[in-house]
N, C-alpha and C positions, 0 to 999 in steps of 0.2 A: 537556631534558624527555624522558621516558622514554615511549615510546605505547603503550597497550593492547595484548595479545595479539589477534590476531584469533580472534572464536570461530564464526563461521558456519559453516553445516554446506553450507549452499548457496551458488553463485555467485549475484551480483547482477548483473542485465540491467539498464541504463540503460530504465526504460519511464514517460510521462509517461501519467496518467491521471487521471480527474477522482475523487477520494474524499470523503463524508461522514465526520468523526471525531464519533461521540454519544459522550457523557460526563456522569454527575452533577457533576463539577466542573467541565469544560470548556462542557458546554450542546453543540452542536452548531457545528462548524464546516467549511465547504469548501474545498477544498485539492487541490493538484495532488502525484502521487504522483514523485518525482525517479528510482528505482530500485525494482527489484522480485526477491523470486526467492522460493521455495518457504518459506523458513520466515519471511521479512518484510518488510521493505519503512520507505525511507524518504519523510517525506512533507514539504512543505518548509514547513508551518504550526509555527510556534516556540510553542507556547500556554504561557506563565507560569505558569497554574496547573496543569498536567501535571507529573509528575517519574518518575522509574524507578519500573516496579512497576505504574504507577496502569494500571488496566483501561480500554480504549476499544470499543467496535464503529465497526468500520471498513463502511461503507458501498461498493464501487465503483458509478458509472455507467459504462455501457460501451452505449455505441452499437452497435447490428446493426442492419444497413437501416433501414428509416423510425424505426425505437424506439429507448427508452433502457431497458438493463435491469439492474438493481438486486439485488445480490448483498452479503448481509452476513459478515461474517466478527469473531469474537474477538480481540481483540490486546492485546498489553501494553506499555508505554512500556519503551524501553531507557536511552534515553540522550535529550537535547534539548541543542541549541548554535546554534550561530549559522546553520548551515546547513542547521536541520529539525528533527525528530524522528525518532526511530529506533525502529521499530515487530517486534516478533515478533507472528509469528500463535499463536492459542493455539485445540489441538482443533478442525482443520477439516475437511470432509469432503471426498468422492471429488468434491462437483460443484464446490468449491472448488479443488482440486488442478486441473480442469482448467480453468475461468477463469484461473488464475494462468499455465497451461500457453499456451493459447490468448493470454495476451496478452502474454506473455516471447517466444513464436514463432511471432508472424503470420507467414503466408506472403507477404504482401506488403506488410511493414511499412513500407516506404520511401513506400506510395503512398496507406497511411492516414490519416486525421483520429487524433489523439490519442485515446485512452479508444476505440478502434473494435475492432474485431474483423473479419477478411475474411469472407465471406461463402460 
């Protein structure tokens, strides 16, 4: 069996995070994010009625001190198999860039809660 080319533009960080996926076909569902990096992200929810193409808003929770704070973002389904969904982001902005930055490179990621941010 012959594997895809890789086409990513960005490395992927192993980072585990708590995500809402909203969808007119999907409805809403919660999920833990397996990898991450600048242009997507996989996430380990397998939804049956998703396929390549189909549009999501990807929700993150991400914890800072006492709160939970709520950051949406555009994405598009790549690919879905046994071990997730495979998410590009689509048209994100500069405060997006740096969530995504901020949580590929906590500074003291070893001594964080999942989905957190240092403070």
């Amino acid at each position: 069996m012959k594997h895809p080319i890789e086409q990513r533009w960005n490395f992927r960080k192993p980072v585990t995070t708590e995500v809402i996926l909203h969808s007119p076909r999907l409805g809403v569902a919660r999920t833990n994010t397996r990898d991450l990096s600048y242009g997507g992200m996989r996430v380990d929810a397998r939804p049956a009625n998703l396929g390549p193409n189909n549009g999501v808003r990807v929700t993150f929770l991400v914890r800072h001190d006492a709160e939970t704070l709520h950051h949406s973002v555009d994405a598009r389904v790549i690919h879905t198999g046994s071990h997730g969904c495979g998410l590009m982001f689509v048209d994100f902005d500069r405060d997006t860039f740096m969530l995504l930055h901020a949580l590929m490179f906590a500074e003291d990621g070893a001594n964080q809660q999942p989905g957190s941010l240092a403070a």
